[in-house]
C-alpha positions in Angstrom: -40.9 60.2 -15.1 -39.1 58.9 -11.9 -38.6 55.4 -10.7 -40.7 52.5 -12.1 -42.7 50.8 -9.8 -44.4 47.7 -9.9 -46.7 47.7 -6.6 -47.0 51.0 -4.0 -48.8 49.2 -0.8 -51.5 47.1 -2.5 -51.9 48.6 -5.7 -50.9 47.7 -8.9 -49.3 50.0 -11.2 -50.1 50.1 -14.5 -48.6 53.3 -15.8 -47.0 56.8 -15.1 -50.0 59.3 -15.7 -48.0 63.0 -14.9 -45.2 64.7 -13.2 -44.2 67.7 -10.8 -42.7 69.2 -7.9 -43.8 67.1 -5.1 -43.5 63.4 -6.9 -45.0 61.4 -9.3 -48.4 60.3 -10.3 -49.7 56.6 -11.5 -52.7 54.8 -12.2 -52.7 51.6 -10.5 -55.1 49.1 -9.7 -56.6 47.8 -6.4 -56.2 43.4 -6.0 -60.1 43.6 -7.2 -59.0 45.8 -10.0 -60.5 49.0 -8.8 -58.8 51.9 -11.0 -57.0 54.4 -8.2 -54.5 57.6 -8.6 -51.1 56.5 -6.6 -49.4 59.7 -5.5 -45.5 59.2 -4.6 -43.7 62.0 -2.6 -39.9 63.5 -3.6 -38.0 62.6 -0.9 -36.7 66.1 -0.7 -40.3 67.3 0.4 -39.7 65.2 3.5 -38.4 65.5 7.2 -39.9 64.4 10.3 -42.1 67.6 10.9 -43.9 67.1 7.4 -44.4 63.3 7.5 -46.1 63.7 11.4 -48.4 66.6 9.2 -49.1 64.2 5.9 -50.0 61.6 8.9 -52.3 63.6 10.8 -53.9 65.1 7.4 -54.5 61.7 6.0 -56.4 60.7 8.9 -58.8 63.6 9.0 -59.1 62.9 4.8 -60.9 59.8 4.9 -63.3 61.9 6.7 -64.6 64.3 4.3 -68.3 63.9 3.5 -71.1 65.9 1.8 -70.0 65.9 -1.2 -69.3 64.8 -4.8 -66.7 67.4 -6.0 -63.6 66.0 -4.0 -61.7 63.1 -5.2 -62.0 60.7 -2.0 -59.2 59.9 0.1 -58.4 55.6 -0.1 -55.3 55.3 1.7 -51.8 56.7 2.3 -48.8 55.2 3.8 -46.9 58.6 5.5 -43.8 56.5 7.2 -42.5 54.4 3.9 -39.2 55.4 2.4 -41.2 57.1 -0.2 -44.8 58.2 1.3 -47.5 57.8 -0.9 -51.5 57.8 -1.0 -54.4 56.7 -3.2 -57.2 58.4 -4.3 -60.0 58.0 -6.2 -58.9 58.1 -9.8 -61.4 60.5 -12.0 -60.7 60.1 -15.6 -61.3 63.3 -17.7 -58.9 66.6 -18.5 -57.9 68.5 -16.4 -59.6 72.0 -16.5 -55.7 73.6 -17.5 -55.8 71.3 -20.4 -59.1 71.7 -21.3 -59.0 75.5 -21.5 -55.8 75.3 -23.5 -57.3 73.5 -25.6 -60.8 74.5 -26.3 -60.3 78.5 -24.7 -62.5 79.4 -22.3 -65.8 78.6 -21.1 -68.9 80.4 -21.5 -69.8 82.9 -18.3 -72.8 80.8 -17.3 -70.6 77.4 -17.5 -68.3 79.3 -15.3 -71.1 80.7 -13.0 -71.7 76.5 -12.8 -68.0 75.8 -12.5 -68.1 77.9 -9.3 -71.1 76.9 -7.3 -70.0 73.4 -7.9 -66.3 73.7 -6.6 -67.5 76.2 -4.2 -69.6 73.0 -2.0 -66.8 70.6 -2.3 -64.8 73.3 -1.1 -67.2 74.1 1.5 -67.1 69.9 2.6 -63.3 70.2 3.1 -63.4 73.1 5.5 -65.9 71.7 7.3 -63.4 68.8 8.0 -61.5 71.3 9.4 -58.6 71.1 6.4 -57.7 73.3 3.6 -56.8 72.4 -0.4 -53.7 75.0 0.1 -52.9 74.0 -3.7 -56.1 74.6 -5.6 -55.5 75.5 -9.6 -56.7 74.5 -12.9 -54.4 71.3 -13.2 -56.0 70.2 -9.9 -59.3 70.1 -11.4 -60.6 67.1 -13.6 -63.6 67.6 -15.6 -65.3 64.3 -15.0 -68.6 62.7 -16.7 -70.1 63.6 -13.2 -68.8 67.3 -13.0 -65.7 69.1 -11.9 -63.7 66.9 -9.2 -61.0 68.2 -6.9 -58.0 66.3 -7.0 -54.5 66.6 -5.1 -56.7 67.0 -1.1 -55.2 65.6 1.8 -51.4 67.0 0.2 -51.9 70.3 2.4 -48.8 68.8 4.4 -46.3 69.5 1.6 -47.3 73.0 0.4 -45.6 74.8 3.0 -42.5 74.0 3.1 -41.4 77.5 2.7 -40.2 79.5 -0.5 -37.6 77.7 -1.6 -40.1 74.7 -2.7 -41.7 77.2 -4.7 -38.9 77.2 -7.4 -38.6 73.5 -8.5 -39.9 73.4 -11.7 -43.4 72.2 -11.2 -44.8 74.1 -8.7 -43.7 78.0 -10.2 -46.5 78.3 -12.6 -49.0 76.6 -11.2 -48.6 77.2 -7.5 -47.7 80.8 -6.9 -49.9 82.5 -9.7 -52.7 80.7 -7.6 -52.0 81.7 -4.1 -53.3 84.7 -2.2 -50.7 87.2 -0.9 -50.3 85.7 2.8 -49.6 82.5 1.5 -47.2 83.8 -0.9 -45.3 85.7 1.9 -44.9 82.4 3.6 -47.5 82.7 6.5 -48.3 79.0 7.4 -51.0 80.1 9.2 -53.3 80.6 6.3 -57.4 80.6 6.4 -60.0 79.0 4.1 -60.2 82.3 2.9 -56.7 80.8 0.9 -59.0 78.6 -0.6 -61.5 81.0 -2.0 -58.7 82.7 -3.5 -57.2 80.4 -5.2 -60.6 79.2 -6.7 -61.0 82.6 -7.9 -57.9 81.8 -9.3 -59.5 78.9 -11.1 -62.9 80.4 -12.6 -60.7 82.9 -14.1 -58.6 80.7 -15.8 -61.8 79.1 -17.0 -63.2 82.2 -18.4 -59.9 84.0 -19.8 -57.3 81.4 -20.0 -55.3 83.6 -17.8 -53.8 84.1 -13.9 -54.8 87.4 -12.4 -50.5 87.3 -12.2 -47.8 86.1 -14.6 -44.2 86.6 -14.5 -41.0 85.1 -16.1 -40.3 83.8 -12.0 -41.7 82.7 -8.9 -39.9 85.3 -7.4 -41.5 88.5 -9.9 -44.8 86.5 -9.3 -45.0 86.7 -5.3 -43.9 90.8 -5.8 -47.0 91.0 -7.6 -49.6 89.2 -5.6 -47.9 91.2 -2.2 -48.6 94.2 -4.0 -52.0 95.8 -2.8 -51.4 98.5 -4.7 -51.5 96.5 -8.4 -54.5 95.0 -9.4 -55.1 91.7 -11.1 -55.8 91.3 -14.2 -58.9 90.6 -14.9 -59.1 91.4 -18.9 -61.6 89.2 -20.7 -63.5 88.2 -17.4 -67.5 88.9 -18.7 -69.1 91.6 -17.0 -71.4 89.5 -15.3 -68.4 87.4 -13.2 -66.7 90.4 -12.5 -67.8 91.7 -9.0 -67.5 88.3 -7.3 -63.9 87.2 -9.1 -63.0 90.4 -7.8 -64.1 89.8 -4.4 -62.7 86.6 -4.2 -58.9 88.8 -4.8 -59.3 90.9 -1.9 -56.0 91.3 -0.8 -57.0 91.1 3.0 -58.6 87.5 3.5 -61.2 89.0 5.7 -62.7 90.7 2.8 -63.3 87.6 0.4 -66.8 86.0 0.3 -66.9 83.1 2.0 -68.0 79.7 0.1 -71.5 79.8 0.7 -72.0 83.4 -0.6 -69.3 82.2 -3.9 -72.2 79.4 -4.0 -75.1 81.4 -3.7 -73.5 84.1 -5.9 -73.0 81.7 -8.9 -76.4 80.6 -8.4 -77.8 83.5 -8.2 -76.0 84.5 -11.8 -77.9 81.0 -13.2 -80.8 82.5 -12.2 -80.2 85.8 -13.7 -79.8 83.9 -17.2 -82.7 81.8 -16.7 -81.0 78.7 -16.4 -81.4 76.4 -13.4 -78.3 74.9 -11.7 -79.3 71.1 -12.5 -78.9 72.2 -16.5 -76.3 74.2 -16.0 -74.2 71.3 -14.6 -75.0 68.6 -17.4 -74.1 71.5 -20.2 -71.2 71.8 -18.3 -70.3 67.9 -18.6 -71.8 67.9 -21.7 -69.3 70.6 -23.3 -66.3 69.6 -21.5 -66.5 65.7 -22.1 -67.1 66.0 -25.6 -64.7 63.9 -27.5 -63.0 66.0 -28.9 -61.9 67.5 -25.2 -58.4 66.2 -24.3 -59.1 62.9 -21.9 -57.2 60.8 -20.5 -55.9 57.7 -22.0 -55.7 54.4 -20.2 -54.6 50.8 -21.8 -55.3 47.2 -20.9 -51.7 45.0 -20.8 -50.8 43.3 -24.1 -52.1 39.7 -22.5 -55.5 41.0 -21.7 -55.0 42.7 -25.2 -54.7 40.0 -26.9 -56.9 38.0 -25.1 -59.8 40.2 -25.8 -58.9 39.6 -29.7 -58.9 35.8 -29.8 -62.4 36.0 -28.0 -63.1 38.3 -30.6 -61.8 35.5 -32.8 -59.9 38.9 -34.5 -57.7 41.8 -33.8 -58.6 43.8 -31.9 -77.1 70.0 -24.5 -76.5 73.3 -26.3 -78.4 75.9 -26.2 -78.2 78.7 -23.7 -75.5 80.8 -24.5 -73.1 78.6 -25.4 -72.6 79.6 -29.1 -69.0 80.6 -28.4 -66.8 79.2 -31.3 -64.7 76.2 -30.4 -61.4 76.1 -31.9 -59.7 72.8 -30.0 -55.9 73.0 -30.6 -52.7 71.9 -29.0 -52.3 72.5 -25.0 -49.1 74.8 -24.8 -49.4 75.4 -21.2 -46.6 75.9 -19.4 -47.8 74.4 -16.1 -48.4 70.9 -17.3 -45.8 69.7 -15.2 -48.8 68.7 -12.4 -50.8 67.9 -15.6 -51.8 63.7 -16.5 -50.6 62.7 -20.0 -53.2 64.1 -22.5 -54.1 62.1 -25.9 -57.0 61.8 -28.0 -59.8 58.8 -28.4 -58.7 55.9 -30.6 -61.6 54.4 -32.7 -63.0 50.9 -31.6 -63.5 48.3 -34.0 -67.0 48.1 -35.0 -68.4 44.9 -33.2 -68.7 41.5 -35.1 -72.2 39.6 -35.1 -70.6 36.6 -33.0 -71.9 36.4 -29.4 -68.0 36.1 -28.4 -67.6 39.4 -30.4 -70.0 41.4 -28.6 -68.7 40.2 -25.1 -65.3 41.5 -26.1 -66.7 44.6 -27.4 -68.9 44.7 -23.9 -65.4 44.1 -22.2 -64.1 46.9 -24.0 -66.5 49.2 -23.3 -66.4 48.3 -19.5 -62.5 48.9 -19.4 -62.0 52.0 -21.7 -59.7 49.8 -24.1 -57.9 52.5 -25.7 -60.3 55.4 -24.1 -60.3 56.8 -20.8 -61.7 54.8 -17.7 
């Protein structure tokens, strides 16, 4: 996993959560014990050009407003050895894990999917910033909705081609990016960004990339290709004409966010379901327990503390009939992925007061379940 690290700036770590081609990730903890995600940067992403960018970027982060769907931006520290920042730590799977998982989602939970990520998308740009890295391991499927994680890195996904092949960044990088981002034109659009979350919504509703290949290199040949379509096979019917759009291989001809918005709404409608249901069966179905989550521990002390105050050890129903059959994540992305394991039971609580504070304590601070 990298270097172990005891404190980045003012945070606390408490333990290595994922992996991939730009650094590490770790939970850690703010000196009121705020949970945060504590992003470290390989040092061969850096040079002088990229940490005045990460600078700058960081900055305008902190100013994103307007929405819910975008992991917000705590602090960053671009001129350390090792630059790092902190965001806003979402427990929940990742929408990569949870597909591989569970398989795909039902077209009207994607239709939901879209409109949401669509308006957090839309709150970025109008910060005047772009994701630039948007894919299914950079979305968390939280108990409030989908959450974009990994904004305010923008900096670091241009470096050029060559970053493209550490392992890491192949599979979930390039089978995500339009064709003039492939090429290596820095000067990109938002239309990048609706794109790539075209990218994502059909991921969620095939468990596929409109591009695969055995290399980063046979992947960019095929997204600069306007001649070869992507493939879209399993996409429903109903999702088809705006995933489609959202490929255009000219940017100018993607929607823009607020017609992917109103689109996706407009398919809600179509089903007779209204956005504010459509969300919670969204959370509903992809926080179920049995959905891959997240697994965060107290230390041993606290642990055991919690045991001797214990005095003892310590909506479905619109078409969402599709059968579930959870299984193993195989995905070969989950390099950018956090560490996946199921729920452990919690001891049933004991009739003592001191009993049900612990269990209250547990509860509060996901003892052996996701924060």
């Amino acid at each position: 996993m990298g270097e172990a690290f005891d404190r980045v700036g003012r945070y606390t770590i408490a333990q290595a959560l994922g992996s991939g081609g730009m650094g590490e990730v770790y939970l850690g903890y703010s000196p009121a014990g705020d949970p945060v995600a504590v992003k470290l940067i390989r040092e061969d992403c850096l040079n002088t050009l990229v940490r005045a960018r990460f600078e700058k970027e960081a900055l305008i982060a902190r100013t994103v407003v307007g929405t819910n769907r975008v992991a917000r931006f705590l602090d960053a520290e671009p001129l350390a050895d090792r630059p790092w920042l902190a965001m806003e730590y979402i427990p929940g799977a990742t929408l990569q894990a949870w597909v591989d998982a569970n398989g795909p989602l039902p077209d009207v939970l994607v239709a939901s999917l879209g409109a949401l990520l669509a308006e957090g998308l839309a709150a970025v740009h109008a910060a005047e910033l772009l994701h630039r890295d948007l894919k299914p391991q950079n979305i968390i499927l939280g108990d409030y909705g989908p959450v974009i994680i990994d904004f305010g890195l923008a900096a670091f996904t241009d470096a050029g081609l060559g970053s493209l092949s550490r392992r890491g960044m192949i599979v979930g990088t390039v089978r995500c990016m339009p064709p003039e981002q492939a090429e290596g034109n820095p000067q990109v659009t938002t239309a990048a960004d609706v794109y790539a979350l075209g990218t994502v919504l059909l991921y969620a509703a095939t468990g596929h990339y409109p591009y695969d290949g055995p290399t980063w290199q046979s992947i960019v040949l095929q997204v600069a290709n306007p001649a070869l379509e992507p493939d879209l096979t399993g996409l429903p019917g109903a999702l088809r004409p705006l995933i489609t759009a959202m490929f255009a291989h000219e940017a100018t001809d993607r929607p823009t966010l607020d017609t992917v918005t109103s689109t996706c709404a407009d398919l809600l409608r179509l089903a007779d379901v209204h956005p504010v249901v459509a969300r919670r069966a969204l959370i509903d179905r992809t926080t179920a327990p049995s959905s891959p989550r997240v697994v965060s521990t107290l230390t041993l002390s606290i642990e055991d503390a919690l045991s001797d105050l214990a005095g003892g050890s310590a909506d479905e129903g619109f078409r969402l009939d599709q059968e579930e059959t959870p299984a193993s994540s195989t995905a070969s992305d989950a390099a950018e992925s956090p560490k996946q394991a199921s729920d452990h039971e919690r001891p049933a609580p004991r009739s003592s007061p001191q009993a049900r504070i612990a269990a209250q304590l547990r509860d509060a601070y996901a003892v052996g379940a996701p924060f």
